[in-house]
N, C-alpha and C positions, 0 to 999 in steps of 0.2 A: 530647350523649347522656347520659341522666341515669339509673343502673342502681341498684337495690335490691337486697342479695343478703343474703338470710336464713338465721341458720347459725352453725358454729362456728369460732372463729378458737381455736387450739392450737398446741403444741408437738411437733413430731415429734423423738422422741428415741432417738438412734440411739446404739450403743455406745461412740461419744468424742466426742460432741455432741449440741448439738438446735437444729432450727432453725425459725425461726415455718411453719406451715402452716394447715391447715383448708381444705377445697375452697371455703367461700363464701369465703375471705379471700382463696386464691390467684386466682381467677377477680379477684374485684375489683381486688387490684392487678395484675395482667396487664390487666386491661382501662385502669387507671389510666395503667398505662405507656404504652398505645394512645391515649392522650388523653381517652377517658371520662370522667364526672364520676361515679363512684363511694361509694354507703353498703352500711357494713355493718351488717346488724339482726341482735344477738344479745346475748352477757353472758359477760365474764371472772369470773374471781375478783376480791375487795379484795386481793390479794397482791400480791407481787414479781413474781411471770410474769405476773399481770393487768396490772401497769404495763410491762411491758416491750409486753406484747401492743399494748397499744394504743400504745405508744412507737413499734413498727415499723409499725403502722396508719398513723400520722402519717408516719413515712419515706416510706414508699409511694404516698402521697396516698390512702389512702383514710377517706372521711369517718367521724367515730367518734360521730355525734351520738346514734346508735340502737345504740350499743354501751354498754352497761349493765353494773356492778359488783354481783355477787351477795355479800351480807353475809354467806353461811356456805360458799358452794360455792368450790371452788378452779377457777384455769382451767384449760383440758382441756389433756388430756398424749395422745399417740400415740406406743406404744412401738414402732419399725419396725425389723422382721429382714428378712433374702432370702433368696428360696429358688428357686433356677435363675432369680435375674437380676429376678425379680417380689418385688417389697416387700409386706411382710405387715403387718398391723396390727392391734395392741394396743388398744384402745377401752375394755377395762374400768375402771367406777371410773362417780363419778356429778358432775359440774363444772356450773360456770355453764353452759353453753348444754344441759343441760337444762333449766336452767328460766328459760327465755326467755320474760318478761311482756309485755304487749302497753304501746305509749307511744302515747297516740290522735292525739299530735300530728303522725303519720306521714301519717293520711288528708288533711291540706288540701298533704302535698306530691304532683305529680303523674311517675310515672317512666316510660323509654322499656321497658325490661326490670325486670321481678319473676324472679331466679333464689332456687329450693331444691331442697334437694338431698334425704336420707335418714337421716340419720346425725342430724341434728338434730331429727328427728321422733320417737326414740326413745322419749319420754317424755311424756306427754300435755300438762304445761303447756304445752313448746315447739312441739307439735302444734297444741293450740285454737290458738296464741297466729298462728302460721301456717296456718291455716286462716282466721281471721278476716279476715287481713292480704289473702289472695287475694278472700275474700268480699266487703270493701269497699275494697280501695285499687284508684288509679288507676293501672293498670301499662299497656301497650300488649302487652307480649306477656310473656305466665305461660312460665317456660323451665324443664323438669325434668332436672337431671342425677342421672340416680338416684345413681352412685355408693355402690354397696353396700358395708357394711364387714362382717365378721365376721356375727353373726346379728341384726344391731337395722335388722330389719325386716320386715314379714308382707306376704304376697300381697295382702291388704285394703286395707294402705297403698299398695303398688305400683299396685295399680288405680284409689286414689284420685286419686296423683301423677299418673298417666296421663289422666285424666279433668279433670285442674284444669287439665291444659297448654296451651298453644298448641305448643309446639314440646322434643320428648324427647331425649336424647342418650343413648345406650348404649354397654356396649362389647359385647365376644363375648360372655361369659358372660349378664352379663344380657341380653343376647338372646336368648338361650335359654328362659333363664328367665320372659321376657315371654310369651315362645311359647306354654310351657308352661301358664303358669297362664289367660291367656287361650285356650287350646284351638284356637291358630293350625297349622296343620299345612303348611304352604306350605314349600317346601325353598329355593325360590331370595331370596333379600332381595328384592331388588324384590316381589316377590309378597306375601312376609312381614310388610315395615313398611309396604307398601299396606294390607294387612289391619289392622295393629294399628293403622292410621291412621284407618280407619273404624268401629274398634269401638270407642275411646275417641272420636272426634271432634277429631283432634289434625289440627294444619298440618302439621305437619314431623317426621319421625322420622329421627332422625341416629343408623348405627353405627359406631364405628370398631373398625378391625381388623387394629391394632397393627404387624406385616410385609406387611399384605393391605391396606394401605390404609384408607380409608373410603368410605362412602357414606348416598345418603338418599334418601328417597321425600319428593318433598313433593306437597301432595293440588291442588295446581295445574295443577307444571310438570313433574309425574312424576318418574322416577329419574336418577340421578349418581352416579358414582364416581370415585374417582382413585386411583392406585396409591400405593406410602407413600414417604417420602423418605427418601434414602440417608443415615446420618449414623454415629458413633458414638455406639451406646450407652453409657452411666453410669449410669442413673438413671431410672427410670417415673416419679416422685415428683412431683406438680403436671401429665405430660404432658397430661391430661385436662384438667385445668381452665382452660390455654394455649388449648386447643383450644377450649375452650368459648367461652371471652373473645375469640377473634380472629374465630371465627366467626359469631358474633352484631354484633363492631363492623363487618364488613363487609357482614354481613346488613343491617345498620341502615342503612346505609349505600347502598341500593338496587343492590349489586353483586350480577349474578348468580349462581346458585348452587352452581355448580362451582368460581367464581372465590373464594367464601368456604369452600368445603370447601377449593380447595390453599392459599390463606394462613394457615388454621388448622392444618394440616396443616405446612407450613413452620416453623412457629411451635414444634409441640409437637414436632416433630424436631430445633430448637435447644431445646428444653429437656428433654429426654432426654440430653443431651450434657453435661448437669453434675447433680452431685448438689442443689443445691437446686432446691428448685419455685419459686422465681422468681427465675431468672441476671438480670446487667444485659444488657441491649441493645446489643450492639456496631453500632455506624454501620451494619456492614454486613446486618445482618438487620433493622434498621430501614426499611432502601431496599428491600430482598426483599419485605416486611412492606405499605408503601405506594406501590411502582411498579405498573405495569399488568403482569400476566400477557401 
């Protein structure tokens, strides 16, 4: 399985530490860890945090060939507080994966997943630059996790991301906010990401919902849900993008679709259990991970 994930690879930095983050990096190595063959397309700074970035890239196994050195931007920093338990974040400042340039030598590579996400689009170079990249590369399936931060992003761009997908991932809030701005008025999810599944032309619209489980509409095989998993909480920090990574490797994986919602689901309930966004893999969530349900 060969994944492209386009985006920022940063620093979350928290009041007596920081530790690598970025939703396209954590997805990548979560999925890294799941055996995938993993690139990230984006841009550190020339700095000290640009070499370490790409230092724990290389930890991780994820590939750094489409990760780029910007000669004036520094790499990105996320400043993270909490508030009743929900991590908040800091995004202001202007870093390399703003201005994320196009490398043409991407299009003769061919990949199973094209993921982007929101936060990277903030800024129009890294926009065209991923726009382009959807327009002519060979992906199998375009994967949107909006993951909205702070205000660096317009309704325009949400309808675009929605429009370029094959398959959406949302949590509560921005499902709402899909609702909204697309003028979906349906109360039940089933009904709801049926609808926003036909007005963008998307396959799969995935929500989760955090104590309430998740669920999806896909425009085939209809709805599923599953309820959430029992664990201790720590940490929100990376749970999404666990979730994004195990759900897609199983997806890929021609497992059905309830079967890839609870290993996702499993996944990002051992990683709410520690404060970084991507714990090691103890033996025993490995075997949870790739036994049969």
């Amino acid at each position: 399985m060969k994944v492209l994930a386009f985006g920022e690879i940063l620093f979350d930095c928290y009041p007596t530490t920081q530790k690598i983050g970025g939703a396209p990096f954590n997805f990548c190595a979560h999925l890294a860890k799941l055996g995938a063959d993993c690139a990230l397309y984006g841009c550190v700074g020339d700095d000290d945090l640009g070499k370490e970035a790409l230092s724990f890239a290389k930890k991780y196994g994820v590939d750094t060939r489409y990760l780029a050195k910007h000669s004036t931007l520094p790499t990105g920093v996320c400043n993270v507080t909490y508030q009743k338990g929900e991590p908040c974040y800091d995004l202001s400042g202007f870093f390399g994966y703003d201005e994320i340039s196009l490398d043409p030598s991407v299009f003769s590579e061919k990949y199973d997943i094209f993921y982007f996400g929101t936060l990277a689009l903030r800024n129009e170079i890294s926009r065209k630059t991923c726009k382009t990249l959807l327009e002519k590369g060979d992906f199998g399936i375009r994967f949107f996790d909006m993951n909205l931060r702070q205000h660096y992003y317009t309704d325009e761009l949400l309808k675009w991301g929605l429009s370029a997908c094959d398959i959406v991932k949302m949590n509560r809030e921005e499902y709402f906010l899909i609702k909204k701005i697309s003028s979906v008025t349906e109360r039940e999810p089933a009904l709801a990401l049926q609808k926003i599944c036909q007005i963008y032309h998307i396959q799969t619209a995935i929500l989760t919902l955090d104590a309430d489980g998740a669920c999806l509409w896909d425009s085939e095989q209809g709805f599923f849900s599953i309820p959430a998993q029992t664990t201790e909480f720590v940490s929100a920090v990376g749970a999404g993008d666990s979730f994004c990574a195990c759900f897609l490797y199983h997806y890929k994986q021609g497992h059905p679709l309830p079967v890839c919602l609870e290993k996702a689901s499993i996944l990002a309930g051992y990683v709410v259990s520690f404060e970084e966004a991507i714990p090691h893999y103890s033996d025993k969530i490995l075997t949870k991970l790739t036994s049969e349900l």
